[in-house]
C-alpha positions as CSV (number, residue, x, y, z in Angstrom):
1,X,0.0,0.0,0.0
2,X,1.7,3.6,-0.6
3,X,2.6,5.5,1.8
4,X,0.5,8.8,2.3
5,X,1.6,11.8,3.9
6,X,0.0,13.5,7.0
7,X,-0.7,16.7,4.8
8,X,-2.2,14.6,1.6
9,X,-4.4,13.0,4.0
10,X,-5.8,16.9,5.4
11,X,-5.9,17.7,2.2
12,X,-7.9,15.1,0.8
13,X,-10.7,15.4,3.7
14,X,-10.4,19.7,4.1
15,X,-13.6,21.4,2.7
16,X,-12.6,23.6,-0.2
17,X,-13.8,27.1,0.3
18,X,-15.5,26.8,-3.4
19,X,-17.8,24.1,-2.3
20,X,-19.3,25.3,0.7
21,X,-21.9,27.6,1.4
22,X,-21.2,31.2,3.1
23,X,-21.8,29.8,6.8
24,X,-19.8,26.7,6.6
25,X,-17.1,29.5,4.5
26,X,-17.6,31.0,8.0
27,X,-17.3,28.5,10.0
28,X,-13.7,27.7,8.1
29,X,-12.4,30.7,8.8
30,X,-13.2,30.9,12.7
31,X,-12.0,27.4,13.0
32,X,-8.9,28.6,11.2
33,X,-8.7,31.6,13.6
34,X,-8.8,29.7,16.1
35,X,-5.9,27.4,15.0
36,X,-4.0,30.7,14.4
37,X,-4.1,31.7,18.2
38,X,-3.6,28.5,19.5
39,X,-0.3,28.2,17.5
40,X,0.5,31.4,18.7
41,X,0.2,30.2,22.3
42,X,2.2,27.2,21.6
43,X,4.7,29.5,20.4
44,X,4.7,31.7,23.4
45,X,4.8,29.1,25.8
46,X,7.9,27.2,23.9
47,X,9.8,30.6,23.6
48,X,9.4,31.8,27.0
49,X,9.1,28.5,29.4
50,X,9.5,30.7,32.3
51,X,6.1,32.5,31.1
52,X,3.2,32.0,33.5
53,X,-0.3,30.9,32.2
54,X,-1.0,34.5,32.7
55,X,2.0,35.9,31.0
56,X,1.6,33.6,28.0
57,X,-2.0,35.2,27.7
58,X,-0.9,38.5,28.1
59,X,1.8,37.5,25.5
60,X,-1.1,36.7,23.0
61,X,-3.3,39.3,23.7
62,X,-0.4,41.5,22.6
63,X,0.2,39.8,19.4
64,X,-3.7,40.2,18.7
65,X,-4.2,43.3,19.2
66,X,-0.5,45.4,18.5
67,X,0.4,45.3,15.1
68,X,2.7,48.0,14.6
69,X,3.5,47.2,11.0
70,X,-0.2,46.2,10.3
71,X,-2.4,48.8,11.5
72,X,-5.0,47.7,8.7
73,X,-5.0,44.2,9.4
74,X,-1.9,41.7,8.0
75,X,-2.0,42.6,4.1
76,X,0.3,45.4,3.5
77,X,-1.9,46.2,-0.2
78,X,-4.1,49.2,0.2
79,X,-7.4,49.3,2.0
80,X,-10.6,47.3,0.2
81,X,-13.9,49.3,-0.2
82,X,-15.6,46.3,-0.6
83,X,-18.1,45.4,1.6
84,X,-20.1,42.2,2.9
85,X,-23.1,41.2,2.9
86,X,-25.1,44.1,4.3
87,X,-22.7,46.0,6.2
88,X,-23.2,49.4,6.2
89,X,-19.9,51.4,4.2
């Protein structure tokens, strides 16, 4: 039997974003969120083992909301006027 890899096997049972509808698009993107931060606090905790639970969260809660080279979110392109859904301009 061939070997598969961890990421082939992800790949082959992720939802693509073109087959789903807007709330499981939504869902998605939370969940990936989600996996963001808590990566992040891996991170923290591996880079700074002397960190407290406390300092580890105070650590991430930097790194979400200080972003000195970002201050328009992570994309460094110009601002979008488009808007979602309903959302007033």
């Amino acid at each position: 039997m061939p070997h598969r890899s961890a990421a082939a096997g992800r790949r082959a049972s992720t939802p693509t974003m073109s087959a789903s509808t807007p709330q499981e698009r939504l869902r998605i993107a939370l969940d990936m969120a989600d996996t963001g931060i808590e990566l992040m606090r891996s991170r923290l905790r591996r880079e700074h083992p002397e960190w407290s639970d406390d300092d580890v969260e105070a650590g991430l809660h930097r790194w979400l909301h200080h972003r000195p080279h970002a201050p328009n979110g992570d994309y460094p392109g110009k601002l979008s006027s488009r808007r979602l859904g309903n959302a007033p301009p």
